[in-house]
C-alpha positions, 0 to 999 in steps of 0.5 A: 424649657430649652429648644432641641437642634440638631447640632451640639450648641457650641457647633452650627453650621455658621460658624464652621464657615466664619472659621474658614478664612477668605482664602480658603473659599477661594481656594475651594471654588478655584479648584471647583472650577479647575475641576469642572472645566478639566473634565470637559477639556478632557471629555473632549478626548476619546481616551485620554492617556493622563499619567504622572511623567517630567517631559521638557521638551515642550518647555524647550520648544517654546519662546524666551519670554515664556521661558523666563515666565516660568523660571521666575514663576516656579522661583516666585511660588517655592520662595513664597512657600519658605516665606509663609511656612516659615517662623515669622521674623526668622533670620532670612525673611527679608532677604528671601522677601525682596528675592519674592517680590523681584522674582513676581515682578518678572513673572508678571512683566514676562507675562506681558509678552505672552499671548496665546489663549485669546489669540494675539491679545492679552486675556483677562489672566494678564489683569492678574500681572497688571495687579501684581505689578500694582500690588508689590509696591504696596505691600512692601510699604505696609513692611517698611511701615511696619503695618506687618497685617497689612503686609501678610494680608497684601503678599499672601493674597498676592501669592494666593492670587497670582501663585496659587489660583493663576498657576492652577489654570496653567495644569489645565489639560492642553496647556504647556505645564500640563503637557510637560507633567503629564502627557506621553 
């Protein structure tokens, strides 16, 4: 006699985890946290006016060096979005590849010469940039090694990293993406 569950044998709730990657839990609990900390910046503001609008002036208003950070930060996450949607080993995949690498160099170096959140020093976001700097040599190594898992792994954690989560926490309410996109 075979034991009654309350889930089909070929679905449990373990292996409804073990098929999500790594990075997509990491992803989830980013957004967790973005969310929960948005709603307290934002219940701080009696009634807040947010709406989906493009202002540059407040991109205009600030210094070169954030300037540059975010030129080579934008360029780093659309071309990193080409990379990975891409078929892989597609014609331009090098090209566009050593173009990533150099334009996550910039943003993290540029950032380096950005400070502002824990006053005149560097916060613990700039361990992000010292890792990628650290990080790109390697996995550009693993590409010449052909050891190309090592590469994907090493690069999409870098662009989910330093792209994806890091640039979430710039939209937080108050800060210069978020009052380029979206206050009045």
């Amino acid at each position: 006699m075979t034991a009654k569950t309350a889930f089909p044998p070929t679905f449990s709730p373990h292996a409804l985890v073990r098929r999500v990657p790594g990075w997509g839990w990491q992803l989830v609990i980013a957004l967790g946290i973005y969310a929960v900390v948005s709603h307290f910046i934002l219940r701080a503001y009696e009634n807040p006016d947010i709406r989906f609008r493009i202002d540059l002036a407040p991109y205009f208003a600030e210094p070169s060096a954030v300037q540059i950070h975010v030129i080579a930060a934008l360029s780093a996450f659309f071309i990193g979005l080409v990379l990975l949607l891409a078929p892989k080993g597609f014609g331009l995949h090098r090209t566009l590849g050593w173009s990533w690498v150099l334009a996550m160099a910039v943003t993290a170096t540029s950032s380096f010469f950005i400070t502002g959140i824990m006053g005149d020093v560097y916060s613990p976001i700039h361990a992000i940039s010292a890792w990628t700097l650290l990080g790109l040599p390697f996995g550009v190594a693993a590409a010449r090694r052909r050891d190309i898992k090592k590469h994907r792994q090493q690069m999409t954690g870098m662009f989910l990293g330093a792209m994806v989560i890091a640039g979430l926490f710039t939209f937080l309410p108050g800060r210069l993406m978020w009052q380029i996109f979206f206050t009045a």
